[in-house]
PyMOL Python script that loads the backbone (N, CA, C, O; Angstrom):
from pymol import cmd

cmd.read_pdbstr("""\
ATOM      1  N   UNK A   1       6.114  -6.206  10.179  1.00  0.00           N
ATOM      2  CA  UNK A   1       5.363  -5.205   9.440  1.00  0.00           C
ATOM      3  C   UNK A   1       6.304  -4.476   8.489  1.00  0.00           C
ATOM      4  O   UNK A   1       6.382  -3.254   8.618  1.00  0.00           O
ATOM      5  N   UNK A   2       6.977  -5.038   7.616  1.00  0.00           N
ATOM      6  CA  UNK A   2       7.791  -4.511   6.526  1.00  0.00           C
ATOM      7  C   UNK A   2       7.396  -4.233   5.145  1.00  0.00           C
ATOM      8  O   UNK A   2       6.944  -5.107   4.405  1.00  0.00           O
ATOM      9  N   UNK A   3       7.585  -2.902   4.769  1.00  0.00           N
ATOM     10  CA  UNK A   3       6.921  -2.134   3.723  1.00  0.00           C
ATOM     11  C   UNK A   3       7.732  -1.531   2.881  1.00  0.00           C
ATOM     12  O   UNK A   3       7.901  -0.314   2.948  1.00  0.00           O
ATOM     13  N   UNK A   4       8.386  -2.340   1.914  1.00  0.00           N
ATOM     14  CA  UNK A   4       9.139  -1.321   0.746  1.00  0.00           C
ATOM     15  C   UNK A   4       8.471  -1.025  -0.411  1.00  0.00           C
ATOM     16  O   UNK A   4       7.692  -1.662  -1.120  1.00  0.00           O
ATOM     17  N   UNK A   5       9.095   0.443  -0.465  1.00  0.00           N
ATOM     18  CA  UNK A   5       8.396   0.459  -2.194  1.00  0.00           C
ATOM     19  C   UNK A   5       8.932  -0.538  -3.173  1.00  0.00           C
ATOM     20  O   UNK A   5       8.511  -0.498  -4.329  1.00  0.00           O
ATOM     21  N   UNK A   6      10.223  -1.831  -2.659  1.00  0.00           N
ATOM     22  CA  UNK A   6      10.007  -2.389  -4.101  1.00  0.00           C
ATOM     23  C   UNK A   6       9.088  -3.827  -3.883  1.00  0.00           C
ATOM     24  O   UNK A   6       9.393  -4.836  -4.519  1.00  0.00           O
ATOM     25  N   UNK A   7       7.978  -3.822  -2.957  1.00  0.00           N
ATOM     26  CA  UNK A   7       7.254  -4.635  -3.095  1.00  0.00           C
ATOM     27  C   UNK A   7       6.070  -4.556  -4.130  1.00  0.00           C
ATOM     28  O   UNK A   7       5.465  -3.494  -4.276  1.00  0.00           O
ATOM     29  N   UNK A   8       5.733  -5.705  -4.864  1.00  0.00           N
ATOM     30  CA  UNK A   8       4.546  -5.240  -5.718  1.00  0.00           C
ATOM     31  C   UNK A   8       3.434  -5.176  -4.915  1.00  0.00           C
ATOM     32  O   UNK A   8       3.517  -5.501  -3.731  1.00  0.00           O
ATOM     33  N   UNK A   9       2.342  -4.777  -5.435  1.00  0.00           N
ATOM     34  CA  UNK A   9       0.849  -4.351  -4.999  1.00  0.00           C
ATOM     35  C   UNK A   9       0.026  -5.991  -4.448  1.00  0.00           C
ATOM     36  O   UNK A   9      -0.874  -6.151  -3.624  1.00  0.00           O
ATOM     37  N   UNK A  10       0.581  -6.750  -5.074  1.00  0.00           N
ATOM     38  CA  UNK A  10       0.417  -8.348  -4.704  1.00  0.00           C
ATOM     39  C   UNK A  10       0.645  -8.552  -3.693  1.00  0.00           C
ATOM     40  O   UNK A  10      -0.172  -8.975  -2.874  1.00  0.00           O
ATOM     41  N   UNK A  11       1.782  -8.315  -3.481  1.00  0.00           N
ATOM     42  CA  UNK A  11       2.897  -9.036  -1.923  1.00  0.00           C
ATOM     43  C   UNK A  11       1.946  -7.871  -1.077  1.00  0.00           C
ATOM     44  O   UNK A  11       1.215  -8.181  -0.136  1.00  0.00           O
ATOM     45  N   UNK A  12       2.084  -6.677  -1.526  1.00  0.00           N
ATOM     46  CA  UNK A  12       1.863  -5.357  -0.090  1.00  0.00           C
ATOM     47  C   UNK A  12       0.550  -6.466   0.224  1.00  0.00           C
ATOM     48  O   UNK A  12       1.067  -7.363   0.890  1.00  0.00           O
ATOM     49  N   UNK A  13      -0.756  -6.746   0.049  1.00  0.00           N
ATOM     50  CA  UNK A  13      -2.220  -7.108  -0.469  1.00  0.00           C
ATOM     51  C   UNK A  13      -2.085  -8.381   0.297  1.00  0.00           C
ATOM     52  O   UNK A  13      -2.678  -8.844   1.272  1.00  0.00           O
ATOM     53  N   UNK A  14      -1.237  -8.742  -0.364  1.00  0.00           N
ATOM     54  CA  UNK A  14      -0.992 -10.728   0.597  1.00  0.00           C
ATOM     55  C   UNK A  14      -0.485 -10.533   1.819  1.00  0.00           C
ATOM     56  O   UNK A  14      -1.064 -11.295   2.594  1.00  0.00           O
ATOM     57  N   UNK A  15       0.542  -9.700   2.521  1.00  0.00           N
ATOM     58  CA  UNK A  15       0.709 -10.009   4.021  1.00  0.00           C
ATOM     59  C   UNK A  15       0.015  -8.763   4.831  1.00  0.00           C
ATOM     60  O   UNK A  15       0.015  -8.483   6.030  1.00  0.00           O
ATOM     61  N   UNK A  16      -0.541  -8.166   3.754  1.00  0.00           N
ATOM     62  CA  UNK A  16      -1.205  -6.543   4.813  1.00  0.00           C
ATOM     63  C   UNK A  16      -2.689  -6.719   3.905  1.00  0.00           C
ATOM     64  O   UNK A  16      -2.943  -6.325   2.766  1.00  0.00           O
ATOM     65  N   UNK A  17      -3.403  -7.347   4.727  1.00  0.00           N
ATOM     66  CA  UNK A  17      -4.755  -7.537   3.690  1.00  0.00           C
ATOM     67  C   UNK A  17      -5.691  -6.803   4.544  1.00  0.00           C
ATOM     68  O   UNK A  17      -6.898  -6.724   4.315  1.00  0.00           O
ATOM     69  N   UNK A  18      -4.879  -6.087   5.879  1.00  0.00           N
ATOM     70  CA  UNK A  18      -5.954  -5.147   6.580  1.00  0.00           C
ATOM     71  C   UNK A  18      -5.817  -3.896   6.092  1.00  0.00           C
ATOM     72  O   UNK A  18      -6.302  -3.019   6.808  1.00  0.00           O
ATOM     73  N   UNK A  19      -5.264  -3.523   5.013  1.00  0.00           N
ATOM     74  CA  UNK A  19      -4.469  -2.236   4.163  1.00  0.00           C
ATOM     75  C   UNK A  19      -5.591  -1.841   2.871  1.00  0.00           C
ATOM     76  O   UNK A  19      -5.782  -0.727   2.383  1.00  0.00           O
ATOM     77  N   UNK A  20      -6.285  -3.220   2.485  1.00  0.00           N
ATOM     78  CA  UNK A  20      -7.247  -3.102   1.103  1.00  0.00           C
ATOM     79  C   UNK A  20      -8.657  -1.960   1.732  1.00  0.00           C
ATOM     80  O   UNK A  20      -9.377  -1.502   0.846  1.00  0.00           O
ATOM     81  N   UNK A  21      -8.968  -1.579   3.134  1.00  0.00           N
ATOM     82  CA  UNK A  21      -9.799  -0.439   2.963  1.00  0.00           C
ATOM     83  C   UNK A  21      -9.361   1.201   2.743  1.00  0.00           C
ATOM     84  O   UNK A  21      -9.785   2.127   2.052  1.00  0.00           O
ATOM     85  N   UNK A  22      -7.986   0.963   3.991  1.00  0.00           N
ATOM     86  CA  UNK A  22      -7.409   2.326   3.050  1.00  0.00           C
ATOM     87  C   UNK A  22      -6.977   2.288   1.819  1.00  0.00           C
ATOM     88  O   UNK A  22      -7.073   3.420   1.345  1.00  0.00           O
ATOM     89  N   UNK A  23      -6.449   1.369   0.895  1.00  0.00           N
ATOM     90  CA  UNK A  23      -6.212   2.469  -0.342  1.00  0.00           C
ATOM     91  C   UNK A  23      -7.223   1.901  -0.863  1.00  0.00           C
ATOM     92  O   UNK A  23      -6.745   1.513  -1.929  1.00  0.00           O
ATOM     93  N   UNK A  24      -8.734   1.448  -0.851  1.00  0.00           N
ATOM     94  CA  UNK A  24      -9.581   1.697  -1.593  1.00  0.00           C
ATOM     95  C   UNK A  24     -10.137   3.524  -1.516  1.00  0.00           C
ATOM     96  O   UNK A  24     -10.593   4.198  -2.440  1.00  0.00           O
ATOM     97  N   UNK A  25      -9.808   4.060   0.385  1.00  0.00           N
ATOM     98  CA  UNK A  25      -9.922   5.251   0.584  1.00  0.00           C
ATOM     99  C   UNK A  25      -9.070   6.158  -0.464  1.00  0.00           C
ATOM    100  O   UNK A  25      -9.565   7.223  -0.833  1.00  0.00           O
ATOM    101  N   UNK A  26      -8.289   5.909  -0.762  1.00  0.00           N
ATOM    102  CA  UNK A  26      -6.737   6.203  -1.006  1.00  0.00           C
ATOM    103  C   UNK A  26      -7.865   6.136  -2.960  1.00  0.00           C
ATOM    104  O   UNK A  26      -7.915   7.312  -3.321  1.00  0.00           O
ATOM    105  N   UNK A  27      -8.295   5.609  -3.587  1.00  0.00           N
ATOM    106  CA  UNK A  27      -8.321   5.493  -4.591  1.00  0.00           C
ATOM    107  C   UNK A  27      -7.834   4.214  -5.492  1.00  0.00           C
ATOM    108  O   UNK A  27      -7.593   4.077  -6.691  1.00  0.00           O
ATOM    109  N   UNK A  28      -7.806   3.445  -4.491  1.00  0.00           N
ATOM    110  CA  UNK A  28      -6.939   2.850  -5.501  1.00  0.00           C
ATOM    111  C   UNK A  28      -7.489   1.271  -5.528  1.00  0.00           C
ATOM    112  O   UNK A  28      -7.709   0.801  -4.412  1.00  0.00           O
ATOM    113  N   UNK A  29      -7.653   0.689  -6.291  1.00  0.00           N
ATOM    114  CA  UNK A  29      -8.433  -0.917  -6.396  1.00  0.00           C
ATOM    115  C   UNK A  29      -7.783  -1.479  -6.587  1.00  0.00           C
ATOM    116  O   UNK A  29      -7.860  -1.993  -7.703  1.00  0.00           O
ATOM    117  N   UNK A  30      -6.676  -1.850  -5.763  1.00  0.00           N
ATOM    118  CA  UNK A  30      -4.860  -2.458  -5.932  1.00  0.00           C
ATOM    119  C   UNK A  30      -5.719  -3.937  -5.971  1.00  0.00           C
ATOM    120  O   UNK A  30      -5.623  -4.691  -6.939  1.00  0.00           O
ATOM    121  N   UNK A  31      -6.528  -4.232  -4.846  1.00  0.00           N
ATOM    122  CA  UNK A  31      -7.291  -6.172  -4.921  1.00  0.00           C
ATOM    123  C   UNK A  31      -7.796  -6.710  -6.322  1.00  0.00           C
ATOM    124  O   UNK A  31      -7.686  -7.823  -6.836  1.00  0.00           O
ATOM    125  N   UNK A  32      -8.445  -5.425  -6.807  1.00  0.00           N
ATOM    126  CA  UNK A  32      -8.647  -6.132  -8.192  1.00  0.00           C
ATOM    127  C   UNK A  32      -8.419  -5.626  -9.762  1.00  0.00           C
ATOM    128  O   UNK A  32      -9.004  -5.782 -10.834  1.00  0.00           O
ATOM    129  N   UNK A  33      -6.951  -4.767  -9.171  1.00  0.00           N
ATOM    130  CA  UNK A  33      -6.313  -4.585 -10.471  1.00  0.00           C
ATOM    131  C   UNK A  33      -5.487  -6.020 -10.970  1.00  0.00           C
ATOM    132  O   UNK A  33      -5.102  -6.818 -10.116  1.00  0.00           O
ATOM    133  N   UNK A  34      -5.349  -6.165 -11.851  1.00  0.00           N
ATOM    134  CA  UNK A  34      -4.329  -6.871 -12.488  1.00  0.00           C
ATOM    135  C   UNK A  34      -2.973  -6.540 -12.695  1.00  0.00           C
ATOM    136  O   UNK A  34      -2.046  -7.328 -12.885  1.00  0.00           O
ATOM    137  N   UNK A  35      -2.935  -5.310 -12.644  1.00  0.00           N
ATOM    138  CA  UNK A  35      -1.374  -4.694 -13.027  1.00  0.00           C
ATOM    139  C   UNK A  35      -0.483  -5.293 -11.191  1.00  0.00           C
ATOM    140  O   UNK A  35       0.697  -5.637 -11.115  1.00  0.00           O
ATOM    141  N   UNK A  36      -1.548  -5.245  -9.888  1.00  0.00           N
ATOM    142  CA  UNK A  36      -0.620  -5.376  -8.951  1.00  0.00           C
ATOM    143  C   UNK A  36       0.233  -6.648  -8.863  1.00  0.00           C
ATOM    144  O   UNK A  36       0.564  -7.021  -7.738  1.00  0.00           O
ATOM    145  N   UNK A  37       0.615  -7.338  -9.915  1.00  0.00           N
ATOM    146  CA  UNK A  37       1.909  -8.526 -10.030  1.00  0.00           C
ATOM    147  C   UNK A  37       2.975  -8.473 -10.195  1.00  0.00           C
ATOM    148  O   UNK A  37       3.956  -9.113  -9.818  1.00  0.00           O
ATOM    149  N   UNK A  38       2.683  -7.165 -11.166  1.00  0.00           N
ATOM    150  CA  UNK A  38       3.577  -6.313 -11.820  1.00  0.00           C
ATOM    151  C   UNK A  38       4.414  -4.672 -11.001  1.00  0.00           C
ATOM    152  O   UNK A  38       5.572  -4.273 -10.876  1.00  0.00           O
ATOM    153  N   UNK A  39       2.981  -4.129 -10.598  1.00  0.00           N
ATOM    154  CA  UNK A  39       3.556  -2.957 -10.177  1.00  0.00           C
ATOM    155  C   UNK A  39       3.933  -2.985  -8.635  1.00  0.00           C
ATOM    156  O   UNK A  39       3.228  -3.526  -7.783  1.00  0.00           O
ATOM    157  N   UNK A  40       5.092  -2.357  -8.390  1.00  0.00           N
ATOM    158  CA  UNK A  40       5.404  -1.931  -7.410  1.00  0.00           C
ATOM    159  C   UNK A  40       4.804  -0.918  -6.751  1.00  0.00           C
ATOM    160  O   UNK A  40       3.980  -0.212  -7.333  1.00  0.00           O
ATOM    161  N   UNK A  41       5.264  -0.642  -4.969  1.00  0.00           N
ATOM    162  CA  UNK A  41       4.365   0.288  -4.331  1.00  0.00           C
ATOM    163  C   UNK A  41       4.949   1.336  -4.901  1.00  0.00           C
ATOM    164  O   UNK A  41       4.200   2.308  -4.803  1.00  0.00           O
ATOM    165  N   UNK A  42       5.848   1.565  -5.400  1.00  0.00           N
ATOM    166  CA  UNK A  42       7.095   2.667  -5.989  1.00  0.00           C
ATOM    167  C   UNK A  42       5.898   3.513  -7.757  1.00  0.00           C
ATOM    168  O   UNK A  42       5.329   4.500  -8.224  1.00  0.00           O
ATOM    169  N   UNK A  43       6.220   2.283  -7.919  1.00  0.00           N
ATOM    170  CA  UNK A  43       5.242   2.472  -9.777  1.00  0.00           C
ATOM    171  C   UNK A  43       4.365   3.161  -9.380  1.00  0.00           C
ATOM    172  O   UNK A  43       4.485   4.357  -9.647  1.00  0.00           O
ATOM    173  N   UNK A  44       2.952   2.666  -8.478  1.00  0.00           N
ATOM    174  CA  UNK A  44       1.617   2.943  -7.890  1.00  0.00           C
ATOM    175  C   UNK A  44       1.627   4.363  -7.767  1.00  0.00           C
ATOM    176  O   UNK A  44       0.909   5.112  -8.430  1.00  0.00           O
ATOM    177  N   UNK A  45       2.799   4.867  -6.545  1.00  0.00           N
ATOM    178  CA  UNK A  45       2.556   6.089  -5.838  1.00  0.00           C
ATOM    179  C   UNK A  45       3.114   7.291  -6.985  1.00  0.00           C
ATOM    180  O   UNK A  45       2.893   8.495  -6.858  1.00  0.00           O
ATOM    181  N   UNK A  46       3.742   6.779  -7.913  1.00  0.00           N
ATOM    182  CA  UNK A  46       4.334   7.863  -8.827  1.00  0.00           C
ATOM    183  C   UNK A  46       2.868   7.524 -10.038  1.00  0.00           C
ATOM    184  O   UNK A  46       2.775   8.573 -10.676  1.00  0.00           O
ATOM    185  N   UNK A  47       2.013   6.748 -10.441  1.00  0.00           N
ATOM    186  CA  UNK A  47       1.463   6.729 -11.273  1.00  0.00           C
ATOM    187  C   UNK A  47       0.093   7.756 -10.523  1.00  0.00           C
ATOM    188  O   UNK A  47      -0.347   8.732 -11.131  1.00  0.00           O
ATOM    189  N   UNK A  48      -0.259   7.478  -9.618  1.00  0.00           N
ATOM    190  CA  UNK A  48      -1.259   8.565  -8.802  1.00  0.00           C
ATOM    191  C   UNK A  48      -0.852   9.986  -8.994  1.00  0.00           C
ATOM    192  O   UNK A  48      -1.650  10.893  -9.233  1.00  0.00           O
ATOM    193  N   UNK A  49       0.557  10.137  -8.863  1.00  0.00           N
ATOM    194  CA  UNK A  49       0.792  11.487  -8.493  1.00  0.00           C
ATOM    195  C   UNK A  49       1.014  11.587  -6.743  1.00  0.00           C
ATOM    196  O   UNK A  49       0.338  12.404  -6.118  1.00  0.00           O
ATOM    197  N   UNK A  50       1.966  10.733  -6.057  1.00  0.00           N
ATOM    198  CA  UNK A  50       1.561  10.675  -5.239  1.00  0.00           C
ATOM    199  C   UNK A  50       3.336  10.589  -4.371  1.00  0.00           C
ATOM    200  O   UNK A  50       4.073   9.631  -4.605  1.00  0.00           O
ATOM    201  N   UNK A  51       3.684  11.519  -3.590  1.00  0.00           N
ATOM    202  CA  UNK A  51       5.371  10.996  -3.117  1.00  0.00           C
ATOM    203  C   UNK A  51       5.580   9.548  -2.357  1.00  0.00           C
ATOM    204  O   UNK A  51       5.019   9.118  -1.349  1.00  0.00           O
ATOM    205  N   UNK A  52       6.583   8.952  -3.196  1.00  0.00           N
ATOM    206  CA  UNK A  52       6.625   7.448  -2.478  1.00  0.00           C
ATOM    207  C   UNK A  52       6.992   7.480  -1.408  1.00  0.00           C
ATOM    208  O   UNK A  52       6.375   6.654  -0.736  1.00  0.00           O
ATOM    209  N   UNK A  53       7.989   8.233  -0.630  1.00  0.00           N
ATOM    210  CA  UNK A  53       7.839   8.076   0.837  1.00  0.00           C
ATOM    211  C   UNK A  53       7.014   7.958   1.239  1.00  0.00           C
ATOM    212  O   UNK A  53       6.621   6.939   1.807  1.00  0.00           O
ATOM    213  N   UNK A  54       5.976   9.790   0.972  1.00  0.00           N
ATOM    214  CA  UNK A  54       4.594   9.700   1.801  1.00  0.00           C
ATOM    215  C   UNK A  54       3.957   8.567   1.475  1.00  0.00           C
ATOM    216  O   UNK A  54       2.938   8.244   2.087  1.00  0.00           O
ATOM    217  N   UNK A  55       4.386   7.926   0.625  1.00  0.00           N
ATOM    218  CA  UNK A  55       2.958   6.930   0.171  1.00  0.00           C
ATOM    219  C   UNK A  55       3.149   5.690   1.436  1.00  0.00           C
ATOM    220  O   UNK A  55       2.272   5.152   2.111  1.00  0.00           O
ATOM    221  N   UNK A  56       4.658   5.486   1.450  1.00  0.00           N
ATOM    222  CA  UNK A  56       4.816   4.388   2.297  1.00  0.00           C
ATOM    223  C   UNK A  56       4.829   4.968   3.957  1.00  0.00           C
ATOM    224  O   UNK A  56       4.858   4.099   4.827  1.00  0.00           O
ATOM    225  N   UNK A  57       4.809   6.358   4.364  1.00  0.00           N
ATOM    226  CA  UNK A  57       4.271   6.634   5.521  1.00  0.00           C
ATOM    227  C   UNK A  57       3.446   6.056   5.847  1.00  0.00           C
ATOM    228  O   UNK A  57       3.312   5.132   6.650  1.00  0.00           O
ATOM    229  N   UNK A  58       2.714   6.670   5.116  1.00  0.00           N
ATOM    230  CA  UNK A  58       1.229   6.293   5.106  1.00  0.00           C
ATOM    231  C   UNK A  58       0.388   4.822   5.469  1.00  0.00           C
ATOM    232  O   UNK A  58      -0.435   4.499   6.326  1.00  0.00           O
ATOM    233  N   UNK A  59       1.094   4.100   4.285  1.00  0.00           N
ATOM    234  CA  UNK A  59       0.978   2.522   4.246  1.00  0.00           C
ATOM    235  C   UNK A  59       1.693   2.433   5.715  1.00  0.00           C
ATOM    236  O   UNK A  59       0.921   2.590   6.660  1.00  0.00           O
ATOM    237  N   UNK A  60       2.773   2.250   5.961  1.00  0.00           N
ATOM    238  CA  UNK A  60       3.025   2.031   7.472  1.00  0.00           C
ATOM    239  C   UNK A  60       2.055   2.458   9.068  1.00  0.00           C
ATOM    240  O   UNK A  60       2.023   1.956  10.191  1.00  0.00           O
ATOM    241  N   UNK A  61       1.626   3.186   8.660  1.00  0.00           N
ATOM    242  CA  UNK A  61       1.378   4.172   9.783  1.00  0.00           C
ATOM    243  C   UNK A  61      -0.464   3.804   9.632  1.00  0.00           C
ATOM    244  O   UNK A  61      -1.284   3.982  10.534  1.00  0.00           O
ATOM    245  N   UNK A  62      -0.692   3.384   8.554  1.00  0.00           N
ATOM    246  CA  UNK A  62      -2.057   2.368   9.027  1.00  0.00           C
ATOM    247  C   UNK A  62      -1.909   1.096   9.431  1.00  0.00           C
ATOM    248  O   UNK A  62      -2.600   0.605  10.324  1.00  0.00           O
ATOM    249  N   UNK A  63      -1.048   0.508   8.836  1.00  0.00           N
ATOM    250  CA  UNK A  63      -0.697  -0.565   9.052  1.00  0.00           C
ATOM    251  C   UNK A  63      -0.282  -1.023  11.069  1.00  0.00           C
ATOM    252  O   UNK A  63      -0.678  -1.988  11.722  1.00  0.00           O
ATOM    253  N   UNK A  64       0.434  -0.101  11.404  1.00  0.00           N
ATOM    254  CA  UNK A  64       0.600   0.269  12.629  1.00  0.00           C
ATOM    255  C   UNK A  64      -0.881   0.424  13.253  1.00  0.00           C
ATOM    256  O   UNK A  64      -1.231  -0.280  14.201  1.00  0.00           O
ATOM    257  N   UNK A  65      -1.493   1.118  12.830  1.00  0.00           N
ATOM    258  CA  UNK A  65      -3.026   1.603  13.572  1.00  0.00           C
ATOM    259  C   UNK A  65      -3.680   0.300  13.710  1.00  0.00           C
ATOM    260  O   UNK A  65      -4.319  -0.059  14.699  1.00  0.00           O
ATOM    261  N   UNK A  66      -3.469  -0.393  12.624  1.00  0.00           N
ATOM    262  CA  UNK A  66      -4.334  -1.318  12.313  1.00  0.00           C
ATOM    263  C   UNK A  66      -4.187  -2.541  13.629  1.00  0.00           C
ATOM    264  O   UNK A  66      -5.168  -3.095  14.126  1.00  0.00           O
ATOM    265  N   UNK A  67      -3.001  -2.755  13.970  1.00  0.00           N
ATOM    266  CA  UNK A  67      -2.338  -3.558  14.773  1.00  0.00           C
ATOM    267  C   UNK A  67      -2.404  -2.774  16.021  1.00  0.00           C
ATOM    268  O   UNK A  67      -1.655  -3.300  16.844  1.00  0.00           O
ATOM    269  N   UNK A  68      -2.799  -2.076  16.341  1.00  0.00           N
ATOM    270  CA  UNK A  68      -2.802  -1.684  17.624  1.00  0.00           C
ATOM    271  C   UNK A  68      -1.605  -0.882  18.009  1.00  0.00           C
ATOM    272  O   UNK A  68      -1.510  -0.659  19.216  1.00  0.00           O
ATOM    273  N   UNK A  69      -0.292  -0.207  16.921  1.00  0.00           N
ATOM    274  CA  UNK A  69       0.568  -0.037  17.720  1.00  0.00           C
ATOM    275  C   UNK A  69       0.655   1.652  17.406  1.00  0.00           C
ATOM    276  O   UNK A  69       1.733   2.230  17.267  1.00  0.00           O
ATOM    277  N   UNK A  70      -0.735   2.362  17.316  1.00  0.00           N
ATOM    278  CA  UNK A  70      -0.638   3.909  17.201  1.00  0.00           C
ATOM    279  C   UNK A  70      -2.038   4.278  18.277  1.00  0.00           C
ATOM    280  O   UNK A  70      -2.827   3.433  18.700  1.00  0.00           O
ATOM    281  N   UNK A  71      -2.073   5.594  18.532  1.00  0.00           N
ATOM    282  CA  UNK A  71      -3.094   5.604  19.048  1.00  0.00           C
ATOM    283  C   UNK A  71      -4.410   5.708  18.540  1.00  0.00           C
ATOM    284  O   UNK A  71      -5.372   5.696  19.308  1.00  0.00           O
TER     285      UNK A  71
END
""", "prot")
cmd.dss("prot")
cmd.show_as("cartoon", "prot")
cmd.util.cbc("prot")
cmd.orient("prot")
């Protein structure tokens, strides 16, 4: 379950495809933007307005839920 901000929105999408309902929550239509080939989770969370740590908390810490390993 490895999550850097210098992954693009592609890669995050291709091995965490249980991730596309939160950031549709999140705002964000990373599945059927075009820019995610290009942009990084880094680009994304600063183009929102959004701190890239928190952003990748976040992304982790569903990602975790998602898998069973939070409560």
């Amino acid at each position: 379950m490895y999550i850097s901000k210098y992954m693009t929105m592609a890669q995050l999408i291709r091995e965490h495809p249980e991730l596309g309902p939160f950031l549709r929550e999140l705002g964000l239509a990373c599945a059927d933007c075009l820019s995610k080939v290009v942009d990084t989770v880094a680009v994304v969370a600063e183009r929102y307005g959004m701190d890239v740590e928190d952003f990748l908390a976040a992304l982790r810490a569903e990602c975790a839920r998602e898998h069973g390993q939070l409560p």
